[in-house]
N, C-alpha and C positions, 0 to 999 in steps of 0.2 A: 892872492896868489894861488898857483895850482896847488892842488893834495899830490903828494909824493905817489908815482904812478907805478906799476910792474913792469917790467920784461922780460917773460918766459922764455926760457934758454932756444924754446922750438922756432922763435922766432927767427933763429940765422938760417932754420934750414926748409922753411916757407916755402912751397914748390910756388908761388908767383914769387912773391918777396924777393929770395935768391939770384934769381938770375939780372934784378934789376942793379942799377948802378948804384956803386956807395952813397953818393951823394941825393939819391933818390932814399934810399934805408934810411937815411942820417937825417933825412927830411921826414920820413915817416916817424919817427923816435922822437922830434922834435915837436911833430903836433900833438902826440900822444903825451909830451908836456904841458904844450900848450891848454888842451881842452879842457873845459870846466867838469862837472861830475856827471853828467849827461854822455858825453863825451864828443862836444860841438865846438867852435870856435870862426869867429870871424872870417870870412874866404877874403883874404885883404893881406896881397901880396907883400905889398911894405911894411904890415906889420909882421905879418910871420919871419919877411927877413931879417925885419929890427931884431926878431925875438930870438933865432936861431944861427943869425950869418952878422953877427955884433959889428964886427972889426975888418970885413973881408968886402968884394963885391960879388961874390956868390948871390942866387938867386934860386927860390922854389918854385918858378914859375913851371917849366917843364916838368918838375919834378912831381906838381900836383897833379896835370895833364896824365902822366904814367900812370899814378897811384888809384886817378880817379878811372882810368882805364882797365886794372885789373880790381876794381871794386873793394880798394881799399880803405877808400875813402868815398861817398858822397858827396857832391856838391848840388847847393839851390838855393833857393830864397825863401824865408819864413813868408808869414800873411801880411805882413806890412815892408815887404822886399828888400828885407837885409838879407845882404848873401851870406851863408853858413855852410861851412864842413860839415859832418858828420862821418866819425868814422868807426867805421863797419864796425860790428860784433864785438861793442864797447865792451858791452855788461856780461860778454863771456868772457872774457878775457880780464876786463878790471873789475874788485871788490873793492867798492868803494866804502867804506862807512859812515853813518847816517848822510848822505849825499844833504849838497843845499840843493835843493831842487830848486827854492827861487830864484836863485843868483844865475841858473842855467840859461844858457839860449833856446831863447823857441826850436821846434821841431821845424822841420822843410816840410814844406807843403808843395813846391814848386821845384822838385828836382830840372835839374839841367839836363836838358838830350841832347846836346851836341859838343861835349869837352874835347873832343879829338881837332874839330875844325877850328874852335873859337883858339885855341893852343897855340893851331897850328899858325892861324893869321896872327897871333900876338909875336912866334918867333921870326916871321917875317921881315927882314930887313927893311924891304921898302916901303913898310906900314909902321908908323908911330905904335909904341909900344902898351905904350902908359893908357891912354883911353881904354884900353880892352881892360884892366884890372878893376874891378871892382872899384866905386869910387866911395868915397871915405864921406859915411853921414854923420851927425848927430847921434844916429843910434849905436855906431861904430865900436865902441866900447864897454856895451852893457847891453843888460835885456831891456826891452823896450813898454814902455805902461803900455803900447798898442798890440803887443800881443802876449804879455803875462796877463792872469785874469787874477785880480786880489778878489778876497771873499768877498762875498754880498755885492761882487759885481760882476755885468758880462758887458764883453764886446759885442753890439749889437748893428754898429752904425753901417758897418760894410756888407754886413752877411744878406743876403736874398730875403725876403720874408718866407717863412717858413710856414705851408699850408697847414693848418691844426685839423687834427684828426677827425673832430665834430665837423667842420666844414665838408666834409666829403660826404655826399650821399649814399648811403651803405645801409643797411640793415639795423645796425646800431644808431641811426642818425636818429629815430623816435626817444631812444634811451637814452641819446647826447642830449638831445633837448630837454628830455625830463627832469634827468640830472642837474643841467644850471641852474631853468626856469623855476625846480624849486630848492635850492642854494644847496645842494647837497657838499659835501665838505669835498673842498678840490676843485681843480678841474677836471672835466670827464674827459679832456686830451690826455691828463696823467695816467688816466685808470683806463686808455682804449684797448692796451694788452690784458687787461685784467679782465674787464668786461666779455671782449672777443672770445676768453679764455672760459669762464664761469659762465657767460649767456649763452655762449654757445650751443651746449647739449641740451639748453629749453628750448632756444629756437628752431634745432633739429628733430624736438620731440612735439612738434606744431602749431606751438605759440606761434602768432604771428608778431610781427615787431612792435605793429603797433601795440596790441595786449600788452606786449612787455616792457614796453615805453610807459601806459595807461600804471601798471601794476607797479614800477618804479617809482612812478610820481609819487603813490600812494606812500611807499614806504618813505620817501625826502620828506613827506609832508610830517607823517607820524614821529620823525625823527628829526625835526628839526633841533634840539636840542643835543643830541645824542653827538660827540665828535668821533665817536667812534663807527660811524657809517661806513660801507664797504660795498662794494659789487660781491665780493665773495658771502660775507652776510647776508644782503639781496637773494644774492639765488640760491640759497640753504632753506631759505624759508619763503621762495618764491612763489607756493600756493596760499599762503597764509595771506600774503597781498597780492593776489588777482583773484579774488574775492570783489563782491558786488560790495556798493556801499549803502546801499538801500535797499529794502525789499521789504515790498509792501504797503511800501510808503515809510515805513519805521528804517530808522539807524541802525547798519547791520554792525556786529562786533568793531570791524574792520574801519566802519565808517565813522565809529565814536573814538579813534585814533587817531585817525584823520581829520576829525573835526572838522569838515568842510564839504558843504551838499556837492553834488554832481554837477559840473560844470561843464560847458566848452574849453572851458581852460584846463579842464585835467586831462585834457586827452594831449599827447606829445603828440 
């Protein structure tokens, strides 16, 4: 059941609020029961009326059409097209305390643009009533596993494939490569902010990418043990590794860290 909700006395005198019909206010006070701690609820006509108009033939259908009119309410459908309420300027207005946040209905992602006409044709005489209301799913009563995300899980199956930041040819693409190719800790999609952020002002100071691509590898190499690797550490001591590895034919400092002659493969 709901948590026992407020209503600030400012409420009667609401410059929208006010001028609308009782039975419209009476409606609005009624979902403000209804909603979970979010402050979301089902857009499903026959239940709000079961939940608000028990014993009468009353109906909130118009009265949601108003409400969502002067922006008192939101209506739309989450990511797997349950339609839900949301109403406005919850969390000013309610202090919830410790909210379930799981038990909540997903967020709208898919507001509704046109409440005024779909309204309009449901009061419609000549048109069947009932098909325009929301029709009553499976998920109709609860949040759905298709759009809560439990830990150690994501919804992956619907979403677009999302382009990873190493895939994109840029400046950083010799440092992406360096980074995987020798396992540095991470993905280098996670660290592209970081990178962009700390490489930056070397490769404004004229390193070229690749150098700093060459110079990274050095340090994943040196470091393979180390879990504490960073971009931010990389470029702290970014001269120390873009040093030669050879010179002279002998193993420079740098190179007996590395432990690995001069390759084609160490250039990203």
């Amino acid at each position: 059941m709901a948590r026992i909700r407020t209503i600030k006395p400012e409420f009667f005198q609401d410059e929208k609020m006010a001028p609308l019909s009782p039975i419209d206010r009476f409606v609005f006070l009624g979902l403000i029961s209804m909603a979970d701690d979010a402050g979301r609820l089902l857009d499903n006509v026959k239940v709000i009326d079961a939940f608000i108009f028990p014993v009468t033939n009353d109906t909130c259908r118009e009265s949601l059409a108003n409400l969502s009119r002067i922006a008192r309410i939101e209506r739309g459908t989450t990511a797997s097209g349950q339609p839900v309420i949301q109403i406005v300027g919850w969390t000013r207005h309610q202090k919830v305390d410790h909210p379930n946040v799981g038990a909540c209905l997903p967020e709208i992602v898919a507001p509704q643009e046109d409440t005024l006409s779909r309204e309009s044709l449901a009061n419609d005489s000549r048109m069947a009533r009932e098909p325009l209301a929301p029709r009553s799913t499976t998920y109709d009563l609860r949040s759905t596993t298709n759009d809560l995300k439990p830990a150690g899980r994501e919804k992956r199956t619907k979403a677009p494939p999302k382009e990873s930041a190493p895939e994109r040819e840029t400046w950083l693409s010799p440092c992406a490569r360096a980074w995987e190719r020798r396992f540095g800790v991470g993905t280098f999609e996670s660290k592209f902010g970081e990178a962009a952020k700390f490489l930056g002002p070397i490769h404004a100071g004229g390193a070229t990418p690749s150098a700093i691509g060459i110079a990274l590898g050095n340090y994943c190499d040196a470091n393979k043990l180390n879990r504490f690797m960073s971009i931010k550490h990389f470029a702290q001591h970014y001269q120390r590794w873009s040093g030669p590895l050879w010179e002279d034919g002998w193993l420079t400092e740098l190179g007996l860290l590395v432990t690995a002659p001069p390759s084609s493969s160490n250039v990203a």
